[in-house]
C-alpha positions in Angstrom: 7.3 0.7 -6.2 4.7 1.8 -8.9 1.4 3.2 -9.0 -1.6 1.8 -7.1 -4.9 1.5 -7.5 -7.3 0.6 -5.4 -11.0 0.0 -6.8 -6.5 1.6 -1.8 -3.0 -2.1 -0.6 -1.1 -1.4 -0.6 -1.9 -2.8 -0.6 -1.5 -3.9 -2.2 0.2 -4.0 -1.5 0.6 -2.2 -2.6 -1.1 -3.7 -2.4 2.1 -2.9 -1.3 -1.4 -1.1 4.2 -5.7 -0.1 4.6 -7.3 1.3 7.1 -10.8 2.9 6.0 -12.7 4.5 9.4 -15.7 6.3 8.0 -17.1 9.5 9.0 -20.1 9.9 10.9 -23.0 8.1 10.1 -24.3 11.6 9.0 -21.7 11.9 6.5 -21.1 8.7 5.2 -21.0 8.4 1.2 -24.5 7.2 -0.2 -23.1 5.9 -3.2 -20.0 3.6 -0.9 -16.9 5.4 -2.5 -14.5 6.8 -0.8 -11.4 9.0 -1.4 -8.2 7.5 0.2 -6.9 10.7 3.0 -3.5 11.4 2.8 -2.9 12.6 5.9 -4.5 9.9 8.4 -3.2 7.0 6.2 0.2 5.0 5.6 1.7 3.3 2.9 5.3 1.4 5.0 7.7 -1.3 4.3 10.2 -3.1 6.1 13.5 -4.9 4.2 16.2 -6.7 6.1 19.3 -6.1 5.2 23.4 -7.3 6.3 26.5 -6.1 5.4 28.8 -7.0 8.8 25.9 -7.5 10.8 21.8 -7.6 10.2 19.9 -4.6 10.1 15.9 -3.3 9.5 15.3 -1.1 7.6 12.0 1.5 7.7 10.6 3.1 4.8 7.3 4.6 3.8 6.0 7.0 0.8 4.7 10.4 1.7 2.2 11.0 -1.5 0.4 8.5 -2.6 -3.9 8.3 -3.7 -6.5 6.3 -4.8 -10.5 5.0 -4.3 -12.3 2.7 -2.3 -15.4 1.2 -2.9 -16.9 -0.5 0.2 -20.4 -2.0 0.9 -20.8 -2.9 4.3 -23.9 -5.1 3.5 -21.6 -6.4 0.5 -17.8 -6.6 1.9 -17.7 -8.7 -1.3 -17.9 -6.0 -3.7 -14.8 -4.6 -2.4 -12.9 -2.7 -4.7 -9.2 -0.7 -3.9 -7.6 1.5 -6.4 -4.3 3.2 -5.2 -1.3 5.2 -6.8 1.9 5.5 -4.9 4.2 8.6 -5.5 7.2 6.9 -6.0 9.8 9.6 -5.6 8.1 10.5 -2.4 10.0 7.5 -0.8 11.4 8.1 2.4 14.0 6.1 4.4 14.5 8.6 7.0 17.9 8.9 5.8 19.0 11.3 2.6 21.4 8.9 1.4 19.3 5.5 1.5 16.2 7.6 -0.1 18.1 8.1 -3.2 19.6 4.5 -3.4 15.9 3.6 -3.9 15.0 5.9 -6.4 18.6 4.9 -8.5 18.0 3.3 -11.8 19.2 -0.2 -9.6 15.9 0.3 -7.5 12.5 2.0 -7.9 14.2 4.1 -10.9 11.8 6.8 -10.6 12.7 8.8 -13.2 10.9 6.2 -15.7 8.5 4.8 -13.6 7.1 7.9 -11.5 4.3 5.5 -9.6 3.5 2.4 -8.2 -0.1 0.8 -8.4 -2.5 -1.8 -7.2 -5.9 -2.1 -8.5 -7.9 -5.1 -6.9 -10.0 -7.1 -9.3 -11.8 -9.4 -6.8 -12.5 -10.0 -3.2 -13.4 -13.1 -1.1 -14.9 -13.0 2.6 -12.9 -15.6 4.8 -14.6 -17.6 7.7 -13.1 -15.3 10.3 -14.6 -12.3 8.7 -11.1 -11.1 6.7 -11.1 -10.0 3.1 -8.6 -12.0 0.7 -8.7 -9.0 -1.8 -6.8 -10.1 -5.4 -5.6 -7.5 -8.2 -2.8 -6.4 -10.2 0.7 -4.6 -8.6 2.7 -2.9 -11.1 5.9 -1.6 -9.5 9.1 -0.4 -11.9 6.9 -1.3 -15.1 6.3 -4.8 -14.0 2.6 -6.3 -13.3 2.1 -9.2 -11.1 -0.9 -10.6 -10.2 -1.4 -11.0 -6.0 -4.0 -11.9 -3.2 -3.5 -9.4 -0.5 -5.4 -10.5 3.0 -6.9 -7.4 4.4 -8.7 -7.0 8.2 -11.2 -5.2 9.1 -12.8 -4.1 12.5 -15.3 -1.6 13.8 -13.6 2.0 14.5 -14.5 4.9 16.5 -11.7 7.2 15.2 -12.7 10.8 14.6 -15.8 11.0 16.8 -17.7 8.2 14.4 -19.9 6.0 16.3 -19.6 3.1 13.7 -17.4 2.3 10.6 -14.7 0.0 9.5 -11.0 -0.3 9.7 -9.1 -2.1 6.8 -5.1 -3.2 7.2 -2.8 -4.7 5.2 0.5 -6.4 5.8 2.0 -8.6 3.1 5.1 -9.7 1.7 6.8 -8.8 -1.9 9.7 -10.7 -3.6 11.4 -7.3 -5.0 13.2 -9.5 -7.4 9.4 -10.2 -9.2 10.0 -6.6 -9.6 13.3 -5.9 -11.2 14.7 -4.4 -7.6 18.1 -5.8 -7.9 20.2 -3.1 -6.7 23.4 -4.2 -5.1 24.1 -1.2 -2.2 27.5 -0.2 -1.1 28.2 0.6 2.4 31.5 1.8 3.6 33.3 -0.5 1.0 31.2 -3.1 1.7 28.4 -4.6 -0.4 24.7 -4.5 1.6 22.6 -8.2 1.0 19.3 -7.1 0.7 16.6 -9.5 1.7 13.9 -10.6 -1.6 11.3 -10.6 0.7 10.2 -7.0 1.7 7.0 -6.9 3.7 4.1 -4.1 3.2 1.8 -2.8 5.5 -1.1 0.1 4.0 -2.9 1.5 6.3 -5.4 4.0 4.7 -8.0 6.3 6.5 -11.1 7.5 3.8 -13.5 10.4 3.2 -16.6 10.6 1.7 -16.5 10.8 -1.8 -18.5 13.3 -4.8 -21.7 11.6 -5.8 -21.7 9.5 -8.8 -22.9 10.7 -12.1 
């Protein structure tokens, strides 16, 4: 996938999974922008698959980091910006990992990141965000509206904040993911749809200007 930028789907997408608990009220950002943290936050996809027989498959990207400008007073000035490592892929298997990073797949080599970056966001009757931007994975750029929940959170001794997830579905053929995998002499029929869930935890971030 490419880079993503969220003004943190991921997703996104992904674009392309967010989950945003603040910090205690004490330390939450004055100015509402927030640094995506690596290491309480996801970025995951699941992609069916059959060769003999059906098969899901896991994956998820190790490195990936962005921005995320949230008012709670305002949920409508929204904005996710998030970059995804693509070579940082991981399929839990050495073999499949690379597939994905081939020149048939993710070709990381030319295209190093994947990226969402939301240009708008509407508040939904139930209190969801239908957050809409740009994905650009492999060099391509496609305009999606990626629904995005959010709930109160307690995580990390807060006494209030927000939560924001993402699951959605890609067609990786919009892409230019065509890869055709061989398994054991058979050919692997990858599903188009591949479905995305982000999941990103924030920090407080620097001041502005």
């Amino acid at each position: 996938m490419a880079p993503v930028r969220l003004p943190v789907s991921t997703a996104a997408a992904i674009v392309f999974v967010l989950a945003m608990p603040y910090a205690a009220r004490a330390q939450t950002s004055s100015n509402g922008v927030y640094i995506v943290d690596l290491a309480a936050s996801t970025v995951s996809f699941t992609l069916q698959a059959s060769a003999i027989f059906k098969v899901k498959k896991d994956g998820y990207f190790k490195n990936f980091s962005g921005l995320v400008s949230y008012n709670p007073e305002r949920p409508v000035d929204t904005r996710v910006d998030l970059t995804v490592d693509a070579d940082s892929i991981d399929m839990r298997d050495p073999e499949h990992s690379q597939l994905l990073k081939s020149a048939e797949f993710f070709d990381v080599e030319r295209f190093p990141t994947l990226h969402f970056a939301s240009e708008s966001t509407n508040l939904r009757p139930d209190g969801t965000l239908s957050v809409t931007g740009d994905m650009t994975i492999r060099g391509v750029t496609r305009r999606m509206t990626i629904p995005v929940t959010l709930r109160p959170t307690t995580a990390s001794g807060s006494t209030e904040g927000r939560e924001f997830e993402s699951t959605f579905q890609i067609d990786r053929t919009e892409f230019g993911l065509n890869g055709v995998p061989d398994w054991h002499g058979f050919h692997v029929s990858i599903s188009k749809k591949v479905e995305i869930h982000i999941a990103i935890a924030t920090r407080p971030g620097p001041p502005l200007p």
